[in-house]
Every structure is written in structure tokens, then in C-alpha cells.
C-alpha positions, 0 to 999 in steps of 0.5 A: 234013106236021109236023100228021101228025107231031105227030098221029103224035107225040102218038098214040105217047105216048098209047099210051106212057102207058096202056100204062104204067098198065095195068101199074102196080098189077100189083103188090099192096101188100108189107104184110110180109117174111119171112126164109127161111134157104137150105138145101141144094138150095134155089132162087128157083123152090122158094121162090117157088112156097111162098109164092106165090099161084096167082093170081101169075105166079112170074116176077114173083115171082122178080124181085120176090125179087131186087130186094129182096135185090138179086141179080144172078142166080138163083144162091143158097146154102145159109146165105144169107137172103133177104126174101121179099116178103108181098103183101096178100090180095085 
């Protein structure tokens, strides 16, 4: 009964582990920032979609966007800058 377990055990922080690499160069090296100045009628989705591959998934994008600036939420305003991450070309 405590072999299976451990067997059990072992196997579920195996699946934990690879599961975890699989998505750890999901993000391509930032190589540089650019600033964008917020205007009005601007949002995260805009501003993403003009600098953003068509390979990218815009969610990913957005929320790399946010942890830079550190953003609560999505909400933005006109005269507010934000550091927009540039990944290196592939």
C-alpha cells in the first residue's frame, strides 16, 4: 500500500515537473522595450495587436504587458505610458 503510494506520489511530480518545462520557453527572450503614450479610445487589445506577431497568442501578450507595467487590470488612460515589451524575431 505506501510502495503504490510513493509510486503514486513520484509519478504525479513527474507529470508536475514536465509539465511545467513544456511551458517554459513559451516566452521568447524581450530583447527591448518600447514606450507608447495612451490616447484616447486606446486599450491593452489595440496596443497589443500593433505590436504583435501573428504567431503570439494576444492573451499571453496582454498579460506580459501588465506584469511589466504592473497593472492591476486592463483599464488604461489617455496620458498614461506603458513599456511594451519587443521579443526577438525567430
Amino acid at each position: 500500500m505506501k510502495k503504490n503510494l510513493v509510486y503514486i506520489i513520484i509519478l504525479f511530480l513527474t507529470i508536475s515537473l514536465l509539465s511545467g518545462f513544456s511551458g517554459f520557453k513559451k516566452y521568447k527572450n524581450i530583447v527591448e522595450y518600447e514606450t507608447v503614450n495612451v490616447t484616447q479610445g486606446d486599450t491593452l487589445w489595440n496596443i497589443a495587436k500593433e505590436n504583435i506577431s501573428e504567431k503570439e497568442d494576444i492573451r499571453d501578450y496582454i498579460y506580459m504587458i501588465r506584469k511589466v507595467n504592473n497593472l492591476e487590470s486592463v483599464n488604461i488612460h489617455p496620458g498614461d505610458q506603458l513599456l511594451i515589451p519587443v521579443y526577438e524575431k525567430e
